[in-house]
C-alpha positions as CSV (number, residue, x, y, z in Angstrom):
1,X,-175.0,181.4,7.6
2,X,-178.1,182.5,7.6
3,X,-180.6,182.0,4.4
4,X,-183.0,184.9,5.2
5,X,-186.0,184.4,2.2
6,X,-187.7,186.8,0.9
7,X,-190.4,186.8,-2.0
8,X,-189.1,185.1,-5.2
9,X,-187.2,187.3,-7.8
10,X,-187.6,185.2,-11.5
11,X,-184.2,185.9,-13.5
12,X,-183.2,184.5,-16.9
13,X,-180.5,181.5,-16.2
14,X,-178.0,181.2,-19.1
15,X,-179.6,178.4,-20.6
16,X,-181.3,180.2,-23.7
17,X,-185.3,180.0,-22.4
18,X,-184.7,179.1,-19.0
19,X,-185.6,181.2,-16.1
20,X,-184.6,180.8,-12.0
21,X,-186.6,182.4,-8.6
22,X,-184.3,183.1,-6.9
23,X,-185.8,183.2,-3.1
24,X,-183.5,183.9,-0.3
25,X,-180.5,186.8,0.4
26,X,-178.0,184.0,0.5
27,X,-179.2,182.1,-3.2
28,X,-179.1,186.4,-4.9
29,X,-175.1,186.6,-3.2
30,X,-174.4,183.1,-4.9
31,X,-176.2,184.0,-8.0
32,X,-174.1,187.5,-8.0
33,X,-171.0,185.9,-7.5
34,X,-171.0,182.5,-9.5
35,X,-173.7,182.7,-12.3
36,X,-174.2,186.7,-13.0
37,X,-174.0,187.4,-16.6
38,X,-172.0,190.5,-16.5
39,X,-168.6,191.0,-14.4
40,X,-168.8,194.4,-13.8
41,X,-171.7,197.1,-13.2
42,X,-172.6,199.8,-10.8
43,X,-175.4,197.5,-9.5
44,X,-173.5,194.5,-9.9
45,X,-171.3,196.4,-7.2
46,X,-174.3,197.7,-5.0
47,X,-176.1,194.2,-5.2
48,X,-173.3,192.3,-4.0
49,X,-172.8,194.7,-0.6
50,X,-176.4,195.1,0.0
51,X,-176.3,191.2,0.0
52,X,-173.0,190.9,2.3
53,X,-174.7,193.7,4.6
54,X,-177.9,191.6,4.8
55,X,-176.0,188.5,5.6
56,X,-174.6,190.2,8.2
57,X,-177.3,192.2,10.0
58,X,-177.0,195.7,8.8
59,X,-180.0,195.9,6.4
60,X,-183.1,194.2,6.0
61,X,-183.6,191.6,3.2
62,X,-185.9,194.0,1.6
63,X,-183.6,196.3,0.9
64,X,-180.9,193.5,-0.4
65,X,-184.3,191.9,-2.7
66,X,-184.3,195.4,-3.9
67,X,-181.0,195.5,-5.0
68,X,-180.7,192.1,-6.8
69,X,-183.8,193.7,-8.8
70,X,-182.0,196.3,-9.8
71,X,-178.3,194.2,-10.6
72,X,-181.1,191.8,-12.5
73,X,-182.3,194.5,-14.5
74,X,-179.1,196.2,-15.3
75,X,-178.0,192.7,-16.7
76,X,-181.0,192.2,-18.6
77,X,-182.1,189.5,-16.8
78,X,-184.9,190.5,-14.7
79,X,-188.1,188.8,-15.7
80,X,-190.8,189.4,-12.7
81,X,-191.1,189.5,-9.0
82,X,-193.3,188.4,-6.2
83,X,-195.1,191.5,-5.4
84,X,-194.5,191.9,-1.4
């Protein structure tokens, strides 16, 4: 599979204090999937497919980044990102 990085995205971890960069389309689908703090969410939703459709060639990693921001901030996890 392929990684496809992109500029860091800094997210709260659920370790009270703790923070993550998360750095790659394939670390944002894991982090979706096994860590994200809420289970449901209309950018949970959209995160996770931009992710799958980045994985797989149909968008650019930009446009999955973009997502995750989104998914992050709906959570209320989203602390900063890399400006690009």
């Amino acid at each position: 599979m392929r990684d496809l990085p992109f500029p860091y995205v800094t997210v709260l971890t659920g370790v009270p204090g703790n923070k993550r960069n998360i750095c790659s389309v394939a670390e944002a689908a894991e982090w979706l999937v096994m860590y994200w703090p809420i289970k449901e969410g209309k950018k949970l939703i959209e995160a996770r497919q931009a992710c799958r459709d980045a994985l797989a060639g149909r968008i650019t990693c930009t446009k999955a980044r973009s997502a995750f921001i989104e998914a992050a901030r709906e959570a209320d996890i989203y602390i900063d990102h890399k400006r690009l």
